[in-house]
KOLKOLNU-527579 format. One record per residue (C-alpha): residue in three letters; x, z, y negated. Coordinates in steps of 0.5 Angstrom, whole numbers, padded with zeros to 4 digits, always signed. Each point is the difference from the previous one (the first is absolute). Example, Ala and Ser with C-alpha at 12.3 -4.5 7.8 and 13.67 -1.06 7.14 Angstrom:
<recs>
ALA+0025+0016+0009 SER+0002-0002-0007 
</recs>
This chain:
<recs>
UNK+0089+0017-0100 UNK-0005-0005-0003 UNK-0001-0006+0002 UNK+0003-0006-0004 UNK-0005-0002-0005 UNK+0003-0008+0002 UNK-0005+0001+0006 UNK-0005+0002-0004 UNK-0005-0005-0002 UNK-0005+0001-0004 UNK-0007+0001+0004 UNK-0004+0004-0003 UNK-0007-0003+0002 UNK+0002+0002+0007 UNK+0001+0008-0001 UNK-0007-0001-0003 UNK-0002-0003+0006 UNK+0003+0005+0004 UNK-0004+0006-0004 UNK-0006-0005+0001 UNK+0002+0001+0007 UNK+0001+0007+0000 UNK-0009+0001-0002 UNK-0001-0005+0006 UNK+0003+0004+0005 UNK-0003+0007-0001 UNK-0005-0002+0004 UNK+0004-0001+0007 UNK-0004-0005+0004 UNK-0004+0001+0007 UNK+0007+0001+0005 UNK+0001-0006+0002 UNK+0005-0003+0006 UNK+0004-0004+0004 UNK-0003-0002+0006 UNK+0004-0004+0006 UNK-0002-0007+0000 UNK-0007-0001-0002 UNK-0006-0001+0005 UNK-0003-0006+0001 UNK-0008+0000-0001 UNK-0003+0004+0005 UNK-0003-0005+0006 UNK-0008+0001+0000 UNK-0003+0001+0007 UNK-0001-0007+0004 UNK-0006+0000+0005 UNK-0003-0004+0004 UNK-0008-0001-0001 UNK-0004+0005+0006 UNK-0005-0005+0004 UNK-0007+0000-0003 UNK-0004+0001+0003 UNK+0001+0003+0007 UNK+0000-0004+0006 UNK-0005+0002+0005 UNK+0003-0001+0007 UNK+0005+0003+0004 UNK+0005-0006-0002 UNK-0002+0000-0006 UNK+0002+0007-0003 UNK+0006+0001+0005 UNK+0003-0006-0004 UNK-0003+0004-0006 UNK+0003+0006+0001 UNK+0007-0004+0003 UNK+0000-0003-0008 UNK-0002+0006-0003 UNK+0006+0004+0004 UNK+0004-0005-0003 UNK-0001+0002-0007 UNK-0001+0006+0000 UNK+0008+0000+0002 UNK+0002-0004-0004 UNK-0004+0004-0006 UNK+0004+0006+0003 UNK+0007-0003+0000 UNK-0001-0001-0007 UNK-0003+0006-0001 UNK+0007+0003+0003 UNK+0003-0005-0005 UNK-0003+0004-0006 UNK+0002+0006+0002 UNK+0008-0002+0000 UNK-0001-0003-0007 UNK-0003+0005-0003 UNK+0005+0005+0002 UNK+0005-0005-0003 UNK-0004-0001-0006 UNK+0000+0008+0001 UNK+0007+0001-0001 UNK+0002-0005-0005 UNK-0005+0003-0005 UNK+0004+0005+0001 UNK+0008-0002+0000 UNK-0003-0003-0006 UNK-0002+0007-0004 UNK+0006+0003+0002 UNK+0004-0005-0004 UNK-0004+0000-0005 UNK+0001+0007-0002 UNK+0007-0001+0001 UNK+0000-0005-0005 UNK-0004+0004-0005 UNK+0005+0006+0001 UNK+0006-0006-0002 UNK-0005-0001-0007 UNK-0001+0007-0002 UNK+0007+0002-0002 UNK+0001-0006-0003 UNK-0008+0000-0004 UNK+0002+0007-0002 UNK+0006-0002-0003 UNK-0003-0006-0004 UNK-0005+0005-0003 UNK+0005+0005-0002 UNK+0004-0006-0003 UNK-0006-0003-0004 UNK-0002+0007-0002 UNK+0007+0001-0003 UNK+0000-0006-0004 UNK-0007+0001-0003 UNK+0002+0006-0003 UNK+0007-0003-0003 UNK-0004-0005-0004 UNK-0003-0004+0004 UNK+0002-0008+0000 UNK+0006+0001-0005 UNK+0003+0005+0005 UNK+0002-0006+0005 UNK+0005-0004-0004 UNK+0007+0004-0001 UNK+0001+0004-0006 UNK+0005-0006-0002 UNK-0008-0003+0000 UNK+0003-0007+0002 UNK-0005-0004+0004 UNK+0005-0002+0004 UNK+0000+0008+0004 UNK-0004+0005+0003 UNK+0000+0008+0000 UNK+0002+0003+0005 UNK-0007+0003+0002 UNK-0003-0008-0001 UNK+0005-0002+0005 UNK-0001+0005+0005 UNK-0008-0002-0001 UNK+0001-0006+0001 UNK+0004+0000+0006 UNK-0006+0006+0003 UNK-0005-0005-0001 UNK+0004-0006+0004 UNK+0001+0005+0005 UNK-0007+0003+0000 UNK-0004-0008-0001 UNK+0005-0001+0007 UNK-0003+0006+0003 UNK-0008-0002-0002 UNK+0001-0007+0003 UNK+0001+0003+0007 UNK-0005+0005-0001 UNK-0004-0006-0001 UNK+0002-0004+0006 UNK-0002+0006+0004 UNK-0007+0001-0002 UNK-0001-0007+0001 UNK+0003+0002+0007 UNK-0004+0006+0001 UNK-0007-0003-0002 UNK+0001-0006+0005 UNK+0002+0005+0006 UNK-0007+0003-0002 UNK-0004-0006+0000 UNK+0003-0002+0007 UNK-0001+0007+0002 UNK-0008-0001-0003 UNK-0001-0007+0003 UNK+0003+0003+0008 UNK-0005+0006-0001 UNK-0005-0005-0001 UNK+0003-0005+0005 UNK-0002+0005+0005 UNK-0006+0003-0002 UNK-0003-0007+0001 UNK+0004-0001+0006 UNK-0003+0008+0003 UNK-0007-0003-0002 UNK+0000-0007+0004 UNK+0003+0005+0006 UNK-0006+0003-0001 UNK-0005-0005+0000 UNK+0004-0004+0006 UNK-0001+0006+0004 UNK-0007+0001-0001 UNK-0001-0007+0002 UNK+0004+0001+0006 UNK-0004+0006+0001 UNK-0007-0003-0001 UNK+0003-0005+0006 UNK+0002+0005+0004 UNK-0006+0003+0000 UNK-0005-0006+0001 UNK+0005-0003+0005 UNK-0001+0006+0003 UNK-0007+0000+0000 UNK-0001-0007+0003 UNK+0004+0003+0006 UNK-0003+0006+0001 UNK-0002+0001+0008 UNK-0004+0007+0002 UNK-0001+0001+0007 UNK-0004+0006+0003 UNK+0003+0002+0007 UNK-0007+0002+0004 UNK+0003+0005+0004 UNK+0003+0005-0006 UNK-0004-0003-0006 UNK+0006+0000-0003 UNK+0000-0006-0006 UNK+0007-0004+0000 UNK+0001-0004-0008 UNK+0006-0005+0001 UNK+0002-0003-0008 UNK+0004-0006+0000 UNK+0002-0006+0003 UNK+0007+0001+0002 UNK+0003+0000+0007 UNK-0001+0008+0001 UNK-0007-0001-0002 UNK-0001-0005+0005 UNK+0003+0003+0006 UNK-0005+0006-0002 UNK-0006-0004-0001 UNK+0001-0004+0007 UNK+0002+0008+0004 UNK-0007+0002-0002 UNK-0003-0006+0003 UNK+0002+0004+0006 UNK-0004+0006-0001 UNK-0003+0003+0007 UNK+0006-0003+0003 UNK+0002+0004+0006 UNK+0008+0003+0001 UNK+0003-0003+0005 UNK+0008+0003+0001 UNK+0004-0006-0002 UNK-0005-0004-0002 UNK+0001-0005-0006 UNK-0007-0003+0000 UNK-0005-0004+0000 UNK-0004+0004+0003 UNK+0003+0006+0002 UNK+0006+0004-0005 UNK+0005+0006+0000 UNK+0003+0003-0007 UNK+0005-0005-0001 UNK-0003-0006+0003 UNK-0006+0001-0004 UNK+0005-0002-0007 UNK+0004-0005+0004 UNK-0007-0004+0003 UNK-0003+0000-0009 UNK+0007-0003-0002 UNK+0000-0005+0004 UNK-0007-0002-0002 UNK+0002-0001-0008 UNK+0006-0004+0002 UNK+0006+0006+0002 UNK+0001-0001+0007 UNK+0006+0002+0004 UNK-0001+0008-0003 UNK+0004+0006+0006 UNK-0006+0004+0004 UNK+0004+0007-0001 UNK-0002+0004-0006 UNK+0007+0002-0001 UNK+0003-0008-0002 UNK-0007-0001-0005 UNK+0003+0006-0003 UNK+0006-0004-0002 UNK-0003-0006-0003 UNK-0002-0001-0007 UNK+0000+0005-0006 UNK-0002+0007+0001 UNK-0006+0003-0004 UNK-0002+0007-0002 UNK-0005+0004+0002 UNK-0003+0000-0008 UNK+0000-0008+0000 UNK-0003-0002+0007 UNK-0004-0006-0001 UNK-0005-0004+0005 UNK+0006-0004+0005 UNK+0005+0006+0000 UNK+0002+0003+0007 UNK-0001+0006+0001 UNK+0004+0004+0006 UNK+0000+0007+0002 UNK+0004+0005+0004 UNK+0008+0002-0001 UNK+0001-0005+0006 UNK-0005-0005-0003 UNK-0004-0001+0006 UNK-0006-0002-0003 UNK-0002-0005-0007 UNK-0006-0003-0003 UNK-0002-0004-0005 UNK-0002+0003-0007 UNK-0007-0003-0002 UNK+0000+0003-0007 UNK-0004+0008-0003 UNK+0005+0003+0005 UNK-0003-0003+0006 UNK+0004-0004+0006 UNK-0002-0004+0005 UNK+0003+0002+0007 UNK+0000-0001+0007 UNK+0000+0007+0002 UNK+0001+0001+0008 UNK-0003-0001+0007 UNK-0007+0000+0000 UNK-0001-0001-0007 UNK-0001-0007-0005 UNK+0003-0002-0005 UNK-0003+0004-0006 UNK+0001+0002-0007 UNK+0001+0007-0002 UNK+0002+0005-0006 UNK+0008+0001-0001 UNK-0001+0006-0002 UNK-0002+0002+0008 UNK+0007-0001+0002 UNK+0005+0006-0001 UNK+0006-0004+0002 UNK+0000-0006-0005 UNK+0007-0003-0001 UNK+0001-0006-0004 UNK-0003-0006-0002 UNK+0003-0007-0001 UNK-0002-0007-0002 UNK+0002-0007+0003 UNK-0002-0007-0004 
</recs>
């Protein structure tokens, strides 16, 4: 039955908006979405300034290189920091797409309808087919009121889609300034690293030591300052020392005593004379990442040690009737591990 024409007031302005409507509607916006709560504004990389220029002394560059460590891992936690955000961002933008497209599937029947509505109206004679056959001002026709009530429920729907754009766009623009965000931040890692690297390496140059043993011919490059290097440097005066069996310098050594005797020199006394118990100390190192300092030992019962002195070379205090010497690593078959006590 038709509605009651009490209820029916005259709105014909509103059913020529709705037709109006209708054009504006036949290009569907870009999908728009509904995201969770928006982002705030991507925060942009902070990072202190690298000290320039560099410092020329052993204090000098180990502070520098202390400040630079520091900044490259604060630069790294917001590194870190970035790529949970943008993951979020991520997902946003994608929560938001799929509602939108659930919106537009929820406006598509009712635009549908206020098409054919309009097109039905049109060809039964335009606007004098809005008012009842009564032509009381004060009623519609039954079409003209279901138009309008199409047209409500389609405006309805179009403001939502609007609200989900507006969401959609911002969960893209959060996701943009992150990206940007961490490209800067992936830069200054950069830039700090290379800065720690041109620290290393003039650090490195400053406390570079060769010493050549006069027996073998063998050369010995210690890098560094840090107390495995010093060890090294202070076993290699002792170059030509003899072996003594139980001997833990100064003037005479076996295997262990010799490690024992230059660790006391650079402040690390109170070291066990067993290879064994040494073994137990500090980090162990793989063969592949040895450097000037690490101890060496050999055998499946480490009955024998030495110091490595860098280029696959180790310092040693072999056996009776020889010296403290250095040799090639890669004369010893027996080789079985390598640790590093700081």
């Amino acid at each position: 039955m038709a509605p009651d024409p009490v209820h029916r007031r005259r709105v014909a302005p509103t059913v020529t908006a709705a037709a109006l409507l209708l054009a504006g509607l036949g290009a569907t916006a870009p999908v728009a979405a509904h995201a969770a709560t928006p982002f705030g504004p991507a925060a942009a990389p902070s990072a202190t300034g690298t000290p320039s220029p560099l410092p020329t002394t052993e204090k000098g560059l180990k502070q520098s290189l202390k400040e630079l460590n520091d900044e490259a891992e604060t630069l790294t936690e917001q590194y870190n920091k970035t790529r949970v955000d943008l993951g979020h961002a991520v997902k946003a933008e994608q929560a938001a797409a799929k509602y939108a497209q659930q919106l537009l599937k929820q406006t598509a029947p009712a635009r549908q309808r206020l098409a054919q509505l309009a097109a039905a109206n049109y060809m039964s004679g335009g606007p004098d087919a809005i008012f009842s056959s009564g032509g009381s001002a004060d009623s519609l026709s039954d079409s003209a009121y279901l138009q309008q009530n199409q047209a409500t429920t389609v405006l309805a729907l179009q403001k939502q889609v609007d609200q989900a754009e507006a969401a959609q766009r911002a969960a893209q623009d959060r996701t943009e300034q992150v990206k940007q965000a961490q490209a800067k931040v992936q830069a200054a890692r950069k830039a700090a690293k290379a800065k720690v690297d041109e620290v290393v390496k003039r650090l490195d140059k400053l406390t570079t030591t060769h010493t050549t043993d006069p027996k073998s011919g063998l050369t010995a490059t210690i890098k560094g300052s840090d107390l495995p290097a010093k060890m090294a440097r202070k076993a290699l005066t002792k170059l030509g020392s003899p072996y003594v069996w139980g001997a833990a310098g100064p003037s005479s050594f076996d295997c262990s005593g010799l490690v024992v005797w230059a660790y006391a020199q650079v402040g690390k006394s109170g070291l066990p004379h067993y290879t064994g118990d040494l073994y137990q100390l500090g980090s162990k190192v793989s063969r592949g990442s040895l450097r000037a300092g690490d101890l060496v030992y050999f055998g499946s019962n480490l009955h024998h040690m030495g110091i490595y002195v860098g280029d696959g070379k180790f310092l040693q205090a072999p056996q009776t009737g020889d010296v403290v010497k250095i040799s090639k690593l890669s004369t010893r078959s027996d080789y079985a591990g390598a640790n590093r006590i700081s």
